[in-house]
C-alpha positions in Angstrom: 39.1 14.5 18.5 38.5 16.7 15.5 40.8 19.3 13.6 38.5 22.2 14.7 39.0 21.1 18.9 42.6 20.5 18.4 42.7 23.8 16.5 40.7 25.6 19.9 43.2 23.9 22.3 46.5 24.9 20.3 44.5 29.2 20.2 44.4 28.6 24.0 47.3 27.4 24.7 48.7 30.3 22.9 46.2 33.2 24.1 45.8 32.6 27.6 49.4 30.4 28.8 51.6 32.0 26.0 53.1 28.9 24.9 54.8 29.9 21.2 52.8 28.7 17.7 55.0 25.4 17.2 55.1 24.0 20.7 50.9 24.7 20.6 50.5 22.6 17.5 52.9 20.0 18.9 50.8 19.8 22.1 47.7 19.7 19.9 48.7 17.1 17.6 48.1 19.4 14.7 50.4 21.1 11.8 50.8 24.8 11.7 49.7 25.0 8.2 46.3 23.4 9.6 46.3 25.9 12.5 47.0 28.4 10.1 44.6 28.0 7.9 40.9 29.6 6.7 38.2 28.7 5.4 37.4 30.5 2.3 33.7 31.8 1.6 32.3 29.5 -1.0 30.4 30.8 -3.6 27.3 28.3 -4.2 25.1 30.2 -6.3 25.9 28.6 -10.0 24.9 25.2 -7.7 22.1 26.7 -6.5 21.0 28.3 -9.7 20.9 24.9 -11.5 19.4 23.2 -9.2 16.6 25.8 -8.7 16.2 25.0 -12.6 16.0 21.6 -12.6 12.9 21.7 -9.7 11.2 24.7 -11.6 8.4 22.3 -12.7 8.6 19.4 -10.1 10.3 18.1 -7.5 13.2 15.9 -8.6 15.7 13.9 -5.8 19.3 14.5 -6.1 20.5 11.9 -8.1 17.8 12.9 -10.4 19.7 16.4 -10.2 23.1 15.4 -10.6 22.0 13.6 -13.9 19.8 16.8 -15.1 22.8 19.0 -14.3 25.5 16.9 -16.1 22.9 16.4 -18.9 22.8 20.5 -19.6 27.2 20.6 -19.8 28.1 21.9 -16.4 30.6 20.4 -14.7 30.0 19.9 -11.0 31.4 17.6 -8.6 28.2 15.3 -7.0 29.1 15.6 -3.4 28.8 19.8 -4.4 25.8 19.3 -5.9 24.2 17.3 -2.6 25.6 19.5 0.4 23.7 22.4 -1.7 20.6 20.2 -2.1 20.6 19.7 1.8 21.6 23.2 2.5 18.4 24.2 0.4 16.2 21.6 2.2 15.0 20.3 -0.6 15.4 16.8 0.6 12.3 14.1 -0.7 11.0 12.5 2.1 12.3 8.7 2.8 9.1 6.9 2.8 9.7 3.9 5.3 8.1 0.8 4.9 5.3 -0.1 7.5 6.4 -3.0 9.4 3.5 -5.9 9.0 3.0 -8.4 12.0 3.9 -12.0 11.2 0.7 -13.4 9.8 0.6 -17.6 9.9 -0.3 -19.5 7.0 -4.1 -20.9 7.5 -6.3 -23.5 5.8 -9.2 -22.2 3.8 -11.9 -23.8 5.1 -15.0 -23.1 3.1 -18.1 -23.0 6.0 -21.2 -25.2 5.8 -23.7 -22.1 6.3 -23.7 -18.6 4.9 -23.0 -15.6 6.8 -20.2 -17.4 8.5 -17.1 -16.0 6.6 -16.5 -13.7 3.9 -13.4 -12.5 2.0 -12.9 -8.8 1.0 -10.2 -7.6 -1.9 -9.8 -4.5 -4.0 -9.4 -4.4 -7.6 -8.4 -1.5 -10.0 -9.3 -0.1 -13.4 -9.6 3.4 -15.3 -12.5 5.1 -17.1 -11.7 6.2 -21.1 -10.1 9.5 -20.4 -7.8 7.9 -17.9 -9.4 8.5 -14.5 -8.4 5.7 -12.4 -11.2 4.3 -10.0 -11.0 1.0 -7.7 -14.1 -1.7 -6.8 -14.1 -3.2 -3.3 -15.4 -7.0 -3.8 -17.1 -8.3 -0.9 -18.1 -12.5 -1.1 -19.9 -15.2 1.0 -17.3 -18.1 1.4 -20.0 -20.6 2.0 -21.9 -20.4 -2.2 -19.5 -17.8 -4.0 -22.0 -15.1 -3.6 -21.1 -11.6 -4.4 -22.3 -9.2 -1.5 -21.2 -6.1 -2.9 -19.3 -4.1 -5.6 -18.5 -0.6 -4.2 -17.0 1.2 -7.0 -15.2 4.7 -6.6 -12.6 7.0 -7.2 -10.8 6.5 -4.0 -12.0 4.0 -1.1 -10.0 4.7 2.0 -10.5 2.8 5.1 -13.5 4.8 6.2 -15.6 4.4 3.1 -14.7 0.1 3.3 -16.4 0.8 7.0 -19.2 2.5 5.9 -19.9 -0.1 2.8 -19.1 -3.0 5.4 -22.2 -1.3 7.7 -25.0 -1.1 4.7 -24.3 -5.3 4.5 -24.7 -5.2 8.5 -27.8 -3.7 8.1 -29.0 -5.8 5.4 -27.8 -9.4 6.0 -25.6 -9.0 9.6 -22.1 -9.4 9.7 -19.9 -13.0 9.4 -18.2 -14.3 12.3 -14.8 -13.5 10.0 -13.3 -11.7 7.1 -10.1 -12.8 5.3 -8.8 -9.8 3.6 -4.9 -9.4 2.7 -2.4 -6.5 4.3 -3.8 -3.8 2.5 -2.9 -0.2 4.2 -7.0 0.3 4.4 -7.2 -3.5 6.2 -4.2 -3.2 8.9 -5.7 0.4 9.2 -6.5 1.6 13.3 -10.2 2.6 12.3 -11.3 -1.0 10.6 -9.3 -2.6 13.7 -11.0 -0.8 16.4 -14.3 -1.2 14.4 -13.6 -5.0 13.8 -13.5 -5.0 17.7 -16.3 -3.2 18.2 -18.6 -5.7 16.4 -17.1 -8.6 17.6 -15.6 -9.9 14.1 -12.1 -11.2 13.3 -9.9 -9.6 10.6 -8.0 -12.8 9.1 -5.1 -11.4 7.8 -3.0 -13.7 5.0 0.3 -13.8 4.9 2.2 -11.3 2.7 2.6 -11.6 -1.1 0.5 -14.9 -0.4 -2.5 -13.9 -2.7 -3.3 -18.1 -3.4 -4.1 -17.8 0.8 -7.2 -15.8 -0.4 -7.7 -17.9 -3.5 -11.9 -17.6 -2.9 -12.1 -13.9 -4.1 -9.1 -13.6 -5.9 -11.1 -15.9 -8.4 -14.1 -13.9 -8.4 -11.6 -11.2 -9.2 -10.1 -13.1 -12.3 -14.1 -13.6 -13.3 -15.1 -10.0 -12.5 -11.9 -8.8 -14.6 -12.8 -10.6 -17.5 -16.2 -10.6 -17.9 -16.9 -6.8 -16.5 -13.9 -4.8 -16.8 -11.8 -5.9 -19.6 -15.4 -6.2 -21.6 -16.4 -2.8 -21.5 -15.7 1.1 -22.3 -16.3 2.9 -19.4 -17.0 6.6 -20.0 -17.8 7.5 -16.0 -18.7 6.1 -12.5 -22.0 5.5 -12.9 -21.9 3.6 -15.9 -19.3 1.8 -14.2 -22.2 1.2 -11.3 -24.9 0.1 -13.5 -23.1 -2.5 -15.3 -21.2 -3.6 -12.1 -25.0 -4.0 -10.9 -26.5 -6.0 -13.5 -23.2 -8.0 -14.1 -23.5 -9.3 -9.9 -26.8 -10.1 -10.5 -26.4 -12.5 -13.5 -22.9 -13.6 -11.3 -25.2 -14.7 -8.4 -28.3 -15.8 -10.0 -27.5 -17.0 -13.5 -24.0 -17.9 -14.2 -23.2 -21.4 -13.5 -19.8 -22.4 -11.1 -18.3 -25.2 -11.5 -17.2 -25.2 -7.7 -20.8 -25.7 -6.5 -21.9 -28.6 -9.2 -22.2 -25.7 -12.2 -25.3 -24.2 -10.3 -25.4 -20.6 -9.2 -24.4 -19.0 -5.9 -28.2 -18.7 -5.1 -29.4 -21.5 -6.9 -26.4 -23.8 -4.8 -28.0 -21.8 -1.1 -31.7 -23.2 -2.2 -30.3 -26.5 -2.9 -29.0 -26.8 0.1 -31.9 -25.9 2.2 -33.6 -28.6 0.2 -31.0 -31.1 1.3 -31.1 -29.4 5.2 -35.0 -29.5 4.7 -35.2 -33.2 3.3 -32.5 -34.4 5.6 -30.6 -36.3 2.8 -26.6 -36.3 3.0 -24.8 -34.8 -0.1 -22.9 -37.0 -2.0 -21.3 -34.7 -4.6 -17.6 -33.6 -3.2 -18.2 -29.9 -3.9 -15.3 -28.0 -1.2 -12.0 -28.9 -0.7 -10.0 -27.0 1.9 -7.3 -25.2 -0.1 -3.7 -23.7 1.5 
């Protein structure tokens, strides 16, 4: 029972049963001094001033505050300084940490045929003047080959959709696409549309990037050779070298995963071996954890 209750039952017992002051406290199990006593008006307005000051040009939290305040000279006790902060409603929101699922560790098994499974990642870079923009990869497991590079300022799940329907249209969709826990992957609208066209989202296991090792070496490739290479003064020069850069990636440069041949070149090899019905003997995959 708190002070104020047992300062209620001690008023009553006095107002309404005229029991004297002393014995009321005694009952109450509270000193008269306590019973006695009132709260005096506090003046919070110095508080309030500086903190008003310290959030004039943004939005600070209140350790922040306390340290901006006690930087300036005044004196102010911390606790002071934080029921004023609440009492202002200035509190930050606490941004809480969405809970993953437990993903289980799988074997990369790199598929025999293309258009089986793909891997998906983002990577991240910024124009001259600073201007950040991001590039969603998009690869064939099966020869290496690039898909697409959708490059923009900001690609939310909608806009991973929509780039994930253009390769629907022009090459049809893999049976499954390993992509890490990205907010824009474990989103409700690439879930519901993952459902929709009967395709598995295969999630890795967090801050596990080596369970995606396929495109996260493209990425290593794409970084050096296109993004740490070049000055880029806007999107669309961005575009047009990410353009020309996939098309020597799939048809020219030589990968020493599929016998130094190139993603396309390795597909038209292996039709030749289909066609010709001769077993390979070079040791090209190698499932990877």
């Amino acid at each position: 029972m708190g002070l104020d209750q047992r300062r209620e039952i001690a008023l009553q017992a006095i107002s309404e049963f005229g029991i004297p002051e002393s014995r009321s406290c005694k009952l109450a199990n509270i000193e008269r001094s306590v019973y006695r006593y009132k709260r005096k008006p506090k003046d919070d307005s110095e508080v309030e001033n500086a903190i008003k000051i310290c959030i004039r040009k943004r939005r600070y939290g209140c350790p922040m505050i306390v340290k901006m305040i006690r930087k300036s000279g005044k004196r102010m006790n911390h606790k002071r300084i934080r029921r004023v902060y609440k009492k202002l409603k200035l509190t930050l929101p606490k941004k809480v940490r969405k809970r993953l699922p437990i993903r289980e560790r799988k074997t990369i098994v790199q598929p025999l045929e293309a258009n089986l499974a793909w891997s998906m990642d983002f990577m991240s870079d910024s124009l001259v003047d600073g201007r950040k923009f991001r590039t969603l990869n998009v690869m064939d497991d099966f020869n290496r080959e690039m898909l697409t590079m959708e490059i923009a300022s900001s690609i939310p799940a909608a806009r991973v959709i929509r780039t994930l329907n253009h390769l629907k249209e022009t090459r049809g969709l893999p049976e499954k696409i390993r992509v890490d826990n990205g907010p824009e992957y474990i989103s409700k609208a690439l879930r519901q549309w993952a459902e929709n066209n009967k395709l598995q989202l295969d999630f890795i296991q967090p801050g596990k990037p080596t369970q995606n090792s396929l495109i996260e070496r493209l990425n290593g490739t794409c970084r050096r050779e296109l993004l740490d290479a070049n000055w880029f003064f806007h999107l669309d020069q961005v575009r047009e070298l990410a353009k020309e850069w996939m098309f020597e990636y799939n048809f020219e440069r030589p990968h020493s995963g599929l016998g130094n041949r190139s993603p396309i070149e390795f597909s038209n090899w292996r039709k030749s071996l289909s066609a010709s019905g001769k077993p390979s003997t070079e040791r090209l995959f190698h499932s990877k954890n």
